[in-house]
C-alpha positions in Angstrom: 5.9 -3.6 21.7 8.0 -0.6 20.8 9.7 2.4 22.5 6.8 5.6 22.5 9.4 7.5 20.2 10.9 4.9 18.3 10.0 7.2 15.2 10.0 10.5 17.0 10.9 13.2 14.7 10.7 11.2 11.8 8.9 12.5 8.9 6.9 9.9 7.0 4.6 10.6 3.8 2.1 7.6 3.3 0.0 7.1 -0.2 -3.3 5.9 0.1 -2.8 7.2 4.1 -6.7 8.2 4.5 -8.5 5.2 4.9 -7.7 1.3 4.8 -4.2 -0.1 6.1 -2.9 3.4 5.0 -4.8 5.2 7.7 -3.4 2.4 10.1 -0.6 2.6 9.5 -0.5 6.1 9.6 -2.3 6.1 13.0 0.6 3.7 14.5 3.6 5.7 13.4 1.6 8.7 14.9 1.6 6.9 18.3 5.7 6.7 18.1 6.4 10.0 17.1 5.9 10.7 13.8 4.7 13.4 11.4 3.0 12.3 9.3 2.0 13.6 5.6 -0.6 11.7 4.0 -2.5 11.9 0.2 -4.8 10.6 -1.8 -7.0 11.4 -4.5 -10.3 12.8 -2.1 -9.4 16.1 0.3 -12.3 15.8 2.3 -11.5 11.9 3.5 -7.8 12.9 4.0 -9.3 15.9 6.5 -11.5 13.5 8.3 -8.7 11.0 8.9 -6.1 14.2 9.5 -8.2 15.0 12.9 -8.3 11.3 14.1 -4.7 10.6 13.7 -4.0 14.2 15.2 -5.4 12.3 18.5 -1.7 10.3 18.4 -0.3 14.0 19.1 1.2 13.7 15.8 1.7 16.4 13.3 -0.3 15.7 9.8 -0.2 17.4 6.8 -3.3 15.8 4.6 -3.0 17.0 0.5 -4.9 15.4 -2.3 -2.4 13.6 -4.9 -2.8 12.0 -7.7 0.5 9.8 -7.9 -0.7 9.2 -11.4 0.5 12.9 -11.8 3.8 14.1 -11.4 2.9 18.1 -11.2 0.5 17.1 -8.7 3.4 15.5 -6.7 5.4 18.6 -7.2 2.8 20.3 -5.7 2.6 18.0 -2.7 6.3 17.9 -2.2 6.4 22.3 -2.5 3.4 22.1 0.0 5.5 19.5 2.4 8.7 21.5 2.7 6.9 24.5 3.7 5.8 22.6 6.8 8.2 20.0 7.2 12.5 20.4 6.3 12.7 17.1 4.7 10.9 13.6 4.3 12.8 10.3 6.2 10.6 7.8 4.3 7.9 7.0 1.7 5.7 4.3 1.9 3.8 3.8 -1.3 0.6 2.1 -0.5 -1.7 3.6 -3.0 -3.7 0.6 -4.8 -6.3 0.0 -6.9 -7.7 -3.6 -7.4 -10.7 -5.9 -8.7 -11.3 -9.1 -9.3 -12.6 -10.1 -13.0 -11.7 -13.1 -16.0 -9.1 -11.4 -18.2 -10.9 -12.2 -20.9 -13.9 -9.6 -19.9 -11.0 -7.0 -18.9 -10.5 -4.0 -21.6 -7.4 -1.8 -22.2 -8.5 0.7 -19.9 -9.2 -1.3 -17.0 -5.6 -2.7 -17.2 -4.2 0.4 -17.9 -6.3 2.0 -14.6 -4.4 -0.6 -12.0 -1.5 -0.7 -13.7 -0.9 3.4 -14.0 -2.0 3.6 -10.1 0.2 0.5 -8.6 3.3 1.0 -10.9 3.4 4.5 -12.9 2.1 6.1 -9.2 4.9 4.1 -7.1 7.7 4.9 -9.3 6.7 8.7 -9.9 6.2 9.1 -5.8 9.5 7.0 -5.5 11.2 8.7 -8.5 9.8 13.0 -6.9 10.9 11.5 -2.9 13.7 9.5 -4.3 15.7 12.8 -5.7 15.0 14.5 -2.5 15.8 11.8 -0.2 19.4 11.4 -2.4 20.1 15.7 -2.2 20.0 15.2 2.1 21.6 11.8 1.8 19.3 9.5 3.7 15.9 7.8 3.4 13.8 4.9 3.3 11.2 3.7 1.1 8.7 1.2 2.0 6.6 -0.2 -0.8 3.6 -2.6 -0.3 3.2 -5.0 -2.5 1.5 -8.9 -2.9 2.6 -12.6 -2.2 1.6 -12.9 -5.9 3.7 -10.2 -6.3 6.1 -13.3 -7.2 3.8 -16.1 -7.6 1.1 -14.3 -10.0 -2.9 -14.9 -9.5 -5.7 -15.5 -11.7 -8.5 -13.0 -12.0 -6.2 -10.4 -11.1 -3.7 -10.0 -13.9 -3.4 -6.2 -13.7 -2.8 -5.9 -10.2 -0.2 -8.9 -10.2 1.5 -7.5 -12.9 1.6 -4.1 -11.7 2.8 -5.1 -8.0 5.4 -7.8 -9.7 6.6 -4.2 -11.0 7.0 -2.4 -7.8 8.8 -5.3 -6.5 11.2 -5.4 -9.4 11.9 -1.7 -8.3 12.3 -2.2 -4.9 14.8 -4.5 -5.1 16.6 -2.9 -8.1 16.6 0.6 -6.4 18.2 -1.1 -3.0 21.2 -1.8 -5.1 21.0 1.5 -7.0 20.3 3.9 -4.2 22.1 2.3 -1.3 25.3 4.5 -2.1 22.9 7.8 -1.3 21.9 6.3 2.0 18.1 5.1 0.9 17.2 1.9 2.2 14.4 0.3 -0.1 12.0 -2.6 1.1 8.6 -4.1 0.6 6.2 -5.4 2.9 3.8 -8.1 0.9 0.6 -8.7 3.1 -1.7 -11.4 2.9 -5.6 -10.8 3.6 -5.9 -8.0 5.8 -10.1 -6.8 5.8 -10.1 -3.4 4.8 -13.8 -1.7 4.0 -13.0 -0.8 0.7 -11.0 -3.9 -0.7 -12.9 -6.3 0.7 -16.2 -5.1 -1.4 -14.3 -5.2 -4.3 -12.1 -8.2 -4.5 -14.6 -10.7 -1.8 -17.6 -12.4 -3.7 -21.0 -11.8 -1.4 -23.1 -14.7 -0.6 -21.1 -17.5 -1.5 -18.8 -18.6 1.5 -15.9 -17.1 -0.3 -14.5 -14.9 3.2 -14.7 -18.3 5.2 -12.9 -20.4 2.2 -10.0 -17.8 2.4 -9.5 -17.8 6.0 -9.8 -21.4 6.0 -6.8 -21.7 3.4 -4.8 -19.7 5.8 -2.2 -22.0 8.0 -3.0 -19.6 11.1 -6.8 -19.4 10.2 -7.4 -16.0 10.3 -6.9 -12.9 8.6 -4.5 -10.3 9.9 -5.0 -7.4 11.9 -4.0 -4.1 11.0 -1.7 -3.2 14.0 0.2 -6.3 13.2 1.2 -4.9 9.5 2.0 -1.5 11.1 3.8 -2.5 14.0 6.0 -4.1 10.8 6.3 -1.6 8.7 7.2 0.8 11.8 10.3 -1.4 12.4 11.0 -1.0 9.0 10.9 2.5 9.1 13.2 2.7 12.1 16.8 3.0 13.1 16.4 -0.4 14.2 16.2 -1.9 10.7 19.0 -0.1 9.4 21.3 -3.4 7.7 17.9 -4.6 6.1 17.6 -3.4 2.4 16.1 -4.8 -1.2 14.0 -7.0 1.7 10.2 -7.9 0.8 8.4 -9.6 3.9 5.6 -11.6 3.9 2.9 -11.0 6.6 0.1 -13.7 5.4 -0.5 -16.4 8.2 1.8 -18.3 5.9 -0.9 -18.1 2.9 1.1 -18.2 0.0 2.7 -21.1 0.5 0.1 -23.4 1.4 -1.3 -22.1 -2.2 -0.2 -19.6 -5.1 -2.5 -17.6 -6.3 -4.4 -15.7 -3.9 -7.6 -15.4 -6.0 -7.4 -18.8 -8.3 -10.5 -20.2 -6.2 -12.7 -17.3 -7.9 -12.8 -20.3 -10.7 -15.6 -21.9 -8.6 -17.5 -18.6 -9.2 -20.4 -18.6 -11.1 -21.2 -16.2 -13.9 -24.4 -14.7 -11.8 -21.6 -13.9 -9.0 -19.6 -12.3 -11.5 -22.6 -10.1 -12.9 -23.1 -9.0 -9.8 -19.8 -8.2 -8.6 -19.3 -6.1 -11.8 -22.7 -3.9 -11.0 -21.3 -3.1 -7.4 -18.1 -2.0 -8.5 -20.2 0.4 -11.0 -22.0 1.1 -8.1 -19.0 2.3 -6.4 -17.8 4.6 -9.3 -20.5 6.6 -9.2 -20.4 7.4 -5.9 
């Protein structure tokens, strides 16, 4: 589809780059040329997924980052320049999500998405931002939601958060255009991904066809197809596109706001359980 080195020489730092659409991602601007720097909160997964994406012939640099933390992103960003002389782009992908009523939801549970999807993006964006606008050039690529703009039941937190990071994209394109930064977003639809899916798709109950089935295109998107867009993004190519969010859902969202509103057929046994796996998961 592309040119080999369509992002050859490009240096690319990916949040939430060791495992999910992160990794892929990751893997696909490997394969055109890139280096690649990629964090997240667990060293050990960021190794494992360093020495499959060092298969692409691409240089990686995995670090463990909390974007909640901005020493912790100082640290990364010291780490990075001793490998790498500067950064071309950010994409901030690191996410945290779960379905639930809001009523059941407590302070901390909000305050968990919210300080992951919109504290993490803008203090990555804020750290990569200052050092994009001191070697005057950049781009940012955020990934955020359709309901993003059209909001979702049963998953307030993450809607509000990723309404946030959309706010900022497209206020930061205006802002930081003058220093050479392009900003955009890139708001998937469903896109099966190991660790999302357990958490946000009820077992047992149909739920995975119903959501496919609500899809125009009837099926849910594959991974390369949200890389191969967010490497265009990231290229020379896209240079006159800024403040842009595109949709990649099989034309989802318009058929029907709210991606999770159907979780209203769910009943309270489903919940119960979905609540005891994502326990489950914690304390792993």
């Amino acid at each position: 589809m592309f040119q080999p080195d369509l992002l050859k020489n490009k240096t690319i730092l990916i949040t939430g780059g060791g495992t999910g659409l992160g990794k892929s991602m990751a893997t696909r601007f490997g394969e055109l040329g890139a280096n690649l720097i990629i964090s997240s909160r667990k060293q050990e997964v960021l190794d494992q997924a360093a020495e499959e994406l060092r298969q692409t012939g691409a240089k990686v640099f995995p670090f463990s980052c909390d974007v909640r933390n901005p020493l912790e992103i100082d640290e990364l960003l010291k780490q990075t320049k001793s490998r790498f002389d500067h950064i071309d782009a950010l994409v901030n992908n690191a996410a945290g999500n779960f379905i639930s009523p809001t009523e059941n939801l407590t302070e901390k549970a909000f305050k968990v998405v919210v300080d992951i999807v919109l504290l993490g993006t803008f203090n990555m964006t804020l750290a990569v931002g200052k050092e994009m606008i001191s070697q005057g050039n950049g781009t940012i690529l955020n990934i955020v939601t359709t309901y993003a703009w059209t909001g979702s039941g049963y998953v307030v937190p993450s809607a509000a958060a990723k309404a946030g990071v959309l706010a900022v994209s497209r206020s930061l394109a205006v802002e930081w255009a003058k220093y050479g930064i392009r900003t955009n977003a890139i708001a998937p639809g469903p896109f099966p991904t190991e660790g999302a899916w357990k958490r946000l798709v009820p077992p047992g109950l149909g739920f995975e066809k119903k959501m496919k089935n609500r899809i125009p295109l009837k099926r849910f998107g594959k991974h390369q197809e949200l890389a191969d867009l967010a490497s265009y993004l990231l290229s020379d190519g896209s240079g006159y596109i800024n403040g842009e969010v595109v949709t990649i859902d099989g034309g989802e969202w318009l058929k029907g706001a709210g991606e999770f509103n159907d979780l209203d057929r769910l009943p309270k046994t489903a919940w119960k359980i979905m609540e005891k796996l994502r326990t489950k998961s914690k304390k792993k």
